[in-house]
C-alpha positions in Angstrom: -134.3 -1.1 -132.3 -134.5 -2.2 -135.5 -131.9 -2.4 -137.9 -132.5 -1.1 -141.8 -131.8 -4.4 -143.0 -134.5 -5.8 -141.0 -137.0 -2.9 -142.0 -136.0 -3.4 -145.3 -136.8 -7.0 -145.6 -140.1 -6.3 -144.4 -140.6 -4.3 -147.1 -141.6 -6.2 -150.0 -142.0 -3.4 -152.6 -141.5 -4.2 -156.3 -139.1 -6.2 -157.1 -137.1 -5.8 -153.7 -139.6 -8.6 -152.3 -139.8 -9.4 -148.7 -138.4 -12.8 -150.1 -135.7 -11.3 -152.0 -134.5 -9.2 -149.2 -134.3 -11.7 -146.9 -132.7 -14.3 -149.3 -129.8 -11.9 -149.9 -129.5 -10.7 -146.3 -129.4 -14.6 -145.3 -126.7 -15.1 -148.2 -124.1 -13.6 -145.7 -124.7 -17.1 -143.3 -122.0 -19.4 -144.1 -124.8 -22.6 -143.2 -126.7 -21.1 -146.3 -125.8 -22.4 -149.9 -126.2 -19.6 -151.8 -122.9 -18.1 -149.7 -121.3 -20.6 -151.3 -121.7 -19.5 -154.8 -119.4 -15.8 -154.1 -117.4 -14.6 -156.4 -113.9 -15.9 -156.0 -112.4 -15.4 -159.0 -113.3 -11.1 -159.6 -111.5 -8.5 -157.1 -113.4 -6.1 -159.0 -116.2 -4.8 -155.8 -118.8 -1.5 -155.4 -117.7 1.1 -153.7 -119.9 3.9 -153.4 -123.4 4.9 -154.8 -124.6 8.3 -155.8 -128.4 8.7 -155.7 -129.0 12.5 -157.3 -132.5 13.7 -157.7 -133.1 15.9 -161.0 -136.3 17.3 -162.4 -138.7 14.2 -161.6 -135.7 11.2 -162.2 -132.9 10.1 -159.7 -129.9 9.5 -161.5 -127.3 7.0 -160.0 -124.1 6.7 -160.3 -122.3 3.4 -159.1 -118.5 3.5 -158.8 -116.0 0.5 -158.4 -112.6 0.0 -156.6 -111.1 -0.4 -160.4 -112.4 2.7 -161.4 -115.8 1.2 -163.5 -118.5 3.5 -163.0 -122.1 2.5 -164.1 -125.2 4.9 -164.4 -128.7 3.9 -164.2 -132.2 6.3 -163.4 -135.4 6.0 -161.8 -138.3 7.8 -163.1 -141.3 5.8 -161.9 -141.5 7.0 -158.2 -141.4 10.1 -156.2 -137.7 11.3 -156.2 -136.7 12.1 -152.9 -138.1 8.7 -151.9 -136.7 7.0 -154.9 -132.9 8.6 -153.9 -133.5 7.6 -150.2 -134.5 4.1 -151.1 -131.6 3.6 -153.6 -129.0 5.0 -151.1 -130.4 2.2 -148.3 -130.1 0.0 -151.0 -126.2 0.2 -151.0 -125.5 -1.4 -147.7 -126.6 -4.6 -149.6 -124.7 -3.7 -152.6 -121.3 -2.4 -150.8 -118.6 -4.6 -151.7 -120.4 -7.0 -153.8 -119.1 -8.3 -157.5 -121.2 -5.5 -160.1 -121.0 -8.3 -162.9 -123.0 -10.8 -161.3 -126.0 -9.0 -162.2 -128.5 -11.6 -161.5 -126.9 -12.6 -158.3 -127.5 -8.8 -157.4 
């Protein structure tokens, strides 16, 4: 069976590359270097994402264990699609350090 993360990283659409995906998923292997750049310093992690579809957009919502929420849309794709895909999305976010947005 294969995992989302695997179906995910095989992928490659936009700029969620096939690359990309498999980069981050990789990051989690402590032989890898770019585990070695975490955040060490920030307790501040995601917590939960809310992917809401509205009249053509997705609006999400992206909550913190310190109580920072951050909202973003999608209005370029389909959606239902765009909500499902951004909801996958979190079990690559979950936990991670929202201010290192190019890490992300």
């Amino acid at each position: 069976m294969t995992s989302r993360r695997e179906w995910l990283s095989s992928l490659g659409i936009g700029a969620f590359s096939a690359a990309g995906l498999n980069a981050a998923l990789r990051a989690e292997d402590s032989n890898n270097p770019a585990a070695n750049v975490a955040d060490k310093t920030s307790t501040i992690k995601i917590t939960k994402l809310t992917a809401t579809p509205v009249m053509g957009k997705v609006f999400l919502k992206i909550e913190t264990n310190h109580g920072v929420t951050g909202w973003g849309e999608i209005d370029q794709l389909e959606p239902y699609v765009a909500a499902t895909f951004a909801r996958s999305l979190f079990e690559l976010l979950d936990g991670e350090n929202p201010t290192r947005i190019e890490h992300l």
